[in-house]
C-alpha positions in Angstrom: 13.0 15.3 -8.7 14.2 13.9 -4.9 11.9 14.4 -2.5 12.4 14.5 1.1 10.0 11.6 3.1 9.0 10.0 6.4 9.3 6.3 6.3 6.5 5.7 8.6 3.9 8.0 7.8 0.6 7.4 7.1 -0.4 7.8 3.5 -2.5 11.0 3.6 -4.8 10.8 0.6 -6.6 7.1 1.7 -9.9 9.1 3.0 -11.6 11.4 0.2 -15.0 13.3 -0.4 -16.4 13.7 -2.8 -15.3 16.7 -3.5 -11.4 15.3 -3.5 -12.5 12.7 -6.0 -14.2 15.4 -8.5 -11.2 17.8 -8.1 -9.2 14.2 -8.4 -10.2 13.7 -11.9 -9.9 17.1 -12.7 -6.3 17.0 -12.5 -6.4 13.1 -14.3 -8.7 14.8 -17.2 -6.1 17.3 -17.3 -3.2 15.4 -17.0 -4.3 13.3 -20.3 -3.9 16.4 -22.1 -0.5 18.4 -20.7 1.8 15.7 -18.9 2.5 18.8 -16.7 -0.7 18.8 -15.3 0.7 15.1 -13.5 2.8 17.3 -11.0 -0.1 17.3 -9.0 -0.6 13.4 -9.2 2.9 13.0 -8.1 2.9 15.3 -5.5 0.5 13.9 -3.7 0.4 10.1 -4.2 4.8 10.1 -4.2 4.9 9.6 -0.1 2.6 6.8 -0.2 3.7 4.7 -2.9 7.4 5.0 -1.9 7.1 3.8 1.4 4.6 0.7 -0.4 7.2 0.0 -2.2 9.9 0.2 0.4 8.4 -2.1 2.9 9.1 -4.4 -0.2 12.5 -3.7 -0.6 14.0 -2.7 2.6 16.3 -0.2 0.4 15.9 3.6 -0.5 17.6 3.5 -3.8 16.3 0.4 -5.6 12.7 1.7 -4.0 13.3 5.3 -5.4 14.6 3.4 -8.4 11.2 1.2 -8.9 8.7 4.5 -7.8 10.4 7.0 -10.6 9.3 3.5 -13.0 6.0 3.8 -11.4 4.9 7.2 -12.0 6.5 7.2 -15.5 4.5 4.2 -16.5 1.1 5.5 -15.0 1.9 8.9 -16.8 2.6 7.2 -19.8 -1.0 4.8 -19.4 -2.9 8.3 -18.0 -5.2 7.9 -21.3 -6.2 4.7 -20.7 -6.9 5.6 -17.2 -11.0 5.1 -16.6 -12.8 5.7 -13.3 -14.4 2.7 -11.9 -15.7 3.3 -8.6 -12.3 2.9 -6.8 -9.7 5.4 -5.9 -7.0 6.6 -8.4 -4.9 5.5 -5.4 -5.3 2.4 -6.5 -4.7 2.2 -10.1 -1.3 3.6 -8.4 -0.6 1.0 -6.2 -1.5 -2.2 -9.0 1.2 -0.5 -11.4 3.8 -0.3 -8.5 3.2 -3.8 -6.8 3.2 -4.6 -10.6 6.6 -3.4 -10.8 8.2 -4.8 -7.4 7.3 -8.2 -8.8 8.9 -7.7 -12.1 11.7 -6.8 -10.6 11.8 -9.4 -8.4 11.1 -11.9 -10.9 13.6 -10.3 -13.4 16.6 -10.9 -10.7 15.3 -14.3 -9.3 15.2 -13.0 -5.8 12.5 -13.9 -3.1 10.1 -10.9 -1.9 11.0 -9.2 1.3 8.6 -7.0 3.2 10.1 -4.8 6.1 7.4 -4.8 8.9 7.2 -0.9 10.2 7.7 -1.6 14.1 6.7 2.5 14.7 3.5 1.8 12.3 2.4 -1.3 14.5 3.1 0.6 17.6 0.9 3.5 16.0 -1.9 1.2 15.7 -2.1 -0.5 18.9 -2.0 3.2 20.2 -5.3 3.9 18.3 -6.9 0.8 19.8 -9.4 0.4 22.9 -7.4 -2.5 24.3 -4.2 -2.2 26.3 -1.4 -4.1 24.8 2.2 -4.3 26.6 5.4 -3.4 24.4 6.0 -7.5 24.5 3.2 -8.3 23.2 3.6 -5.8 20.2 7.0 -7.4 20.2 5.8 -10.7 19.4 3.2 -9.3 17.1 6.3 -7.7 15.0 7.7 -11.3 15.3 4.9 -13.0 14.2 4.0 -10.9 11.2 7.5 -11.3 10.0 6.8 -15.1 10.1 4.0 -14.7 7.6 4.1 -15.4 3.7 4.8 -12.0 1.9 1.1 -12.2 0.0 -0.9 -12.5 3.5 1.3 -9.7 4.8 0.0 -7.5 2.1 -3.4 -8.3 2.5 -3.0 -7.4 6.2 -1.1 -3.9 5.3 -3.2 -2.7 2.9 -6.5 -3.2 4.9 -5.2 -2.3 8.5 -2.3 0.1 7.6 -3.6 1.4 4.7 -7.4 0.9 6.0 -8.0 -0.3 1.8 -11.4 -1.9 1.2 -11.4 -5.4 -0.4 -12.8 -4.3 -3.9 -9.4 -2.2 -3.9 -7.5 -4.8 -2.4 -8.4 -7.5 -4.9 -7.8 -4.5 -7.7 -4.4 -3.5 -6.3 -2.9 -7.1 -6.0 -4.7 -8.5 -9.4 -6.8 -11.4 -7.3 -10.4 -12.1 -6.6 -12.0 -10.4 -3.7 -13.4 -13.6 -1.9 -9.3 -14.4 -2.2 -8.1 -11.3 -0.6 -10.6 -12.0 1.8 -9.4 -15.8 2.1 -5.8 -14.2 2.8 -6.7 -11.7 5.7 -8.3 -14.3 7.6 -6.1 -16.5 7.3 -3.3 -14.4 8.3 -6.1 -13.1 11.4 -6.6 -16.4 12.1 -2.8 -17.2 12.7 -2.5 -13.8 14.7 -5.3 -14.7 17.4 -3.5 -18.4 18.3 -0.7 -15.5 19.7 -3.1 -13.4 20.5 -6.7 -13.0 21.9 -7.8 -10.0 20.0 -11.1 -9.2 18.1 -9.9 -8.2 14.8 -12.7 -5.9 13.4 -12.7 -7.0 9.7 
C-alpha cells in the first residue's frame, strides 16, 4: 500500500492519554490475534516512521523500501510485543533505526542524516526568543557538522520531544549515554550560539 506524506510534518501520535494508550493496546492485543487488526498500527505510526527513516537516507525509495521492512518485522514480532511503560511508538522506532543500520552496515556505506531546514525553522517559530533567518542558517550548518549519533539524540528529544527512557530504548544505549550525547551536542550548539537549551 503507497501512501501519500508530508516530509516535514510533525509525527502526530508523540502526545497520548491515557485513554490513547488503553485503546493503543486494544488494537496491539488484537493485532496478536488477526494480523488485519495491524491496519490500524500502520495507519497511524506510517507518517512518522517514514520520515525517521528518511532523514537517514535522504531517498524516498530505499526509505519506503526500509519502512515496508519495518512494519513487516514488528507485525511479524507483535506477540512478543510487552508493554513496559514506554510508548508503542517506540518499540517502532528501535526496529526501524534497527533496520537503517543493517542496511547500512550490509552495503558498507557511512550514515547520512538530512537535517529538515522547514522543521528547524518550525521550532525556532515556537520559541520565546527572536532568532534571525542567519542565525537559523548557521544553526542548519552546524547541526550538519555533528556526528550522525548526537544528531539523533538531538531529533528525537527536540523534534520528536522523546523522553530519555525512550531515547536510550529507541537507539539500544544507556540513558545517562543518551544524556551524555545531547549535551554534548548542546554544548557544541551554545559556542555558536547563546541559547538556554531547556533539557
Amino acid at each position: 500500500m503507497i501512501k501519500t506524506i508530508t516530509l516535514n510534518s510533525l509525527n502526530t501520535a508523540r502526545h497520548m492519554t491515557e485513554d490513547d494508550i488503553t485503546q493503543e493496546q486494544r488494537v496491539i492485543e488484537a493485532s496478536k490475534k488477526d494480523a488485519k487488526a495491524f491496519g490500524a498500527i500502520y495507519d497511524q505510526y506510517y507518517e512518522g516512521i517514514f520520515n525517521f527513516i528518511y532523514r537517514r537516507t535522504d531517498d524516498e525509495d530505499l526509505t519506503a523500501d526500509i519502512c515496508s521492512q519495518t512494519f513487516l518485522k514488528a507485525l511479524q514480532n507483535i506477540k512478543k510485543y510487552e508493554f513496559r511503560g514506554l510508548p508503542f511508538s517506540a518499540w517502532l522506532y528501535r526496529i526501524a533505526s534497527n533496520e537503517v543500520n543493517k542496511h547500512f552496515n550490509k552495503n558498507k556505506r557511512n550514515k547520512i542524516f538530512s537535517v529538515e531546514e522547514e522543521r528547524v525553522f518550525e521550532l525556532f517559530e515556537q520559541s520565546d526568543s527572536e532568532f534571525s533567518e542567519e542565525q537559523i542558517r548557521l544553526l542548519i550548518a552546524t547541526l550538519r557538522e555533528l556526528p550522525t549519533e548526537t544528531i539523533e539524540v538531538l531529533e528525537l528529544r527536540f523534534f520528536e520531544e522523546r523522553s530519555f527512557k525512550e531515547i536510550a530504548f529507541i537507539l539500544n544505549i544507556g540513558e545517562s549515554g543518551a544524556k551524555m550525547r545531547l549535551y554534548r551536542a548542546v554544548e557544541k550548539l551554545k559556542k555558536h550560539f547563546k541559547v538556554n537549551w531547556e533539557q
